[in-house]
C-alpha positions as CSV (number, residue, x, y, z in Angstrom):
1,X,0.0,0.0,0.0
2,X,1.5,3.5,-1.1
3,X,2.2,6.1,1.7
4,X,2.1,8.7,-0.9
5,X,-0.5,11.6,0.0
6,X,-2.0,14.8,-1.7
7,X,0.5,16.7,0.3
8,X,3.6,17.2,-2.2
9,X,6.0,18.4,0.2
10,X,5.2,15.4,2.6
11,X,5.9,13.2,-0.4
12,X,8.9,15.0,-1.4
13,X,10.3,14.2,2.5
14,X,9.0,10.7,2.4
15,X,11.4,10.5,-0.9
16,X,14.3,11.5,1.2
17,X,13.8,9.7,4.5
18,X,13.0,6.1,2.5
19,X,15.4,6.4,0.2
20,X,18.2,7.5,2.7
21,X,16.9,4.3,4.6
22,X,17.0,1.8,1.3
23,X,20.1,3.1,-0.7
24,X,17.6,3.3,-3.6
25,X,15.6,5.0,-6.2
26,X,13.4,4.3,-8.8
27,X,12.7,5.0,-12.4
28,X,11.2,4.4,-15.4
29,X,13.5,3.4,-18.2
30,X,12.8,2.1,-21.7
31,X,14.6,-0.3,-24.2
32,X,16.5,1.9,-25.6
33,X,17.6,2.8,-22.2
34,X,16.1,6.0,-22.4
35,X,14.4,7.7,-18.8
36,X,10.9,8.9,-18.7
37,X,11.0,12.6,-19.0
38,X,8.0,14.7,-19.5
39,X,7.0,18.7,-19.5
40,X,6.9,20.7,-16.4
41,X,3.7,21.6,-15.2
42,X,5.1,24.0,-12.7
43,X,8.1,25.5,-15.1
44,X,7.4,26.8,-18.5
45,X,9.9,25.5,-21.2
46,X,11.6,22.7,-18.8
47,X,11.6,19.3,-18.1
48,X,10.7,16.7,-15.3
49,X,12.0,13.2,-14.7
50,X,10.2,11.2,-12.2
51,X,11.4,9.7,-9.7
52,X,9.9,7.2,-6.2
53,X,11.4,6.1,-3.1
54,X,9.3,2.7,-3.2
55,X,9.3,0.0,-6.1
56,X,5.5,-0.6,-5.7
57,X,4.6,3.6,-6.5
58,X,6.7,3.7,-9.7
59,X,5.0,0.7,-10.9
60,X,1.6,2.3,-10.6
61,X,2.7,4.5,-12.9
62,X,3.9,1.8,-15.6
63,X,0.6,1.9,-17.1
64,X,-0.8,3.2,-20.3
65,X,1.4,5.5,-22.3
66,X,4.3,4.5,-19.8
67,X,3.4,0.9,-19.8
68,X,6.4,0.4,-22.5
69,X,8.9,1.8,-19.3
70,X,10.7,-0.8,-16.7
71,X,10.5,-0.2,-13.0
72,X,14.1,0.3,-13.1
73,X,16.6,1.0,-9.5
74,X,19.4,3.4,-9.0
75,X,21.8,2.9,-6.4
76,X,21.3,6.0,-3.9
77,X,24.6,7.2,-4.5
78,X,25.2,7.1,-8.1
79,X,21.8,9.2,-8.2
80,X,22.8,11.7,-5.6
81,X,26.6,11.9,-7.4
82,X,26.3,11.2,-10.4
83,X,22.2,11.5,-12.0
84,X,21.1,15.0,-9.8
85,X,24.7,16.6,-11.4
86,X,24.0,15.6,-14.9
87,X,20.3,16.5,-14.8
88,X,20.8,20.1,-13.0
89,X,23.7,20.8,-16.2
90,X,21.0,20.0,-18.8
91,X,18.7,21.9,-16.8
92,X,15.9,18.7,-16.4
93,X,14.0,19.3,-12.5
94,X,13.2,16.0,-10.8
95,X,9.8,14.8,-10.1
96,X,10.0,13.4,-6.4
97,X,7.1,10.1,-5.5
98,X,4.6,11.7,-7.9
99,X,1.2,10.2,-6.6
100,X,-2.0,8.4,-8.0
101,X,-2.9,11.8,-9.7
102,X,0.6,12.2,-11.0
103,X,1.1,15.3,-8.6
104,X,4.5,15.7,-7.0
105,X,6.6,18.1,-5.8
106,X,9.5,19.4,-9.1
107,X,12.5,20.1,-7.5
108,X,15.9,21.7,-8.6
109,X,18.7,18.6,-8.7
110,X,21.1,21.2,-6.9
111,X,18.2,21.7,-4.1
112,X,17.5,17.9,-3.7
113,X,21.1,17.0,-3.5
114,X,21.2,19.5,-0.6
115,X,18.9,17.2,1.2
116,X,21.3,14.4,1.3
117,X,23.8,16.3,3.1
């Protein structure tokens, strides 16, 4: 059962606290190794990648025009050291445990990062 909420900034810190606790995060990746990005609905002109703290929510989101992604893991700290770099360079936001109505809190990678510390 998700703990995800309509309360963003609750979801964002659930992102955090679960994966500090786990080591891991999850995506949605396709076969050509591509990650589901989509348009900001917060940020005019920029991007959002998606991203959960629990297996089980990112697969409730493999569905219909996603249903060609994998539920894919990232190590905790090749996503805080190496993904949150890359994506704050080319300027993509990430989408923290977006819930059933795809709502989630878009944060700047720099900003996130800062949360790890």
């Amino acid at each position: 059962m998700t703990k995800l909420t309509a309360d963003i900034q609750a979801n964002l810190m659930l992102f955090v606290e679960e994966t500090k606790r786990t080591n891991v995060v999850w995506g949605l990746q396709n076969e050509e190794e591509d990650w589901l990005a989509v348009d900001s609905t917060e940020f005019e002109n920029s991007e959002v990648m998606p991203f959960w703290s629990a297996k089980e929510d990112a697969e409730r989101h493999n569905v219909e025009e996603w249903a060609e992604f994998t539920v894919t893991e990232i190590p905790l700290d090749v996503f805080v050291e190496d993904w949150l770099i890359t994506l704050d360079e080319d300027g993509v936001l990430v989408g923290t445990n977006w819930n059933a109505d795809l709502e989630g809190k878009e944060v700047e990678p720099s900003e996130l990062a800062k949360m790890y510390l």
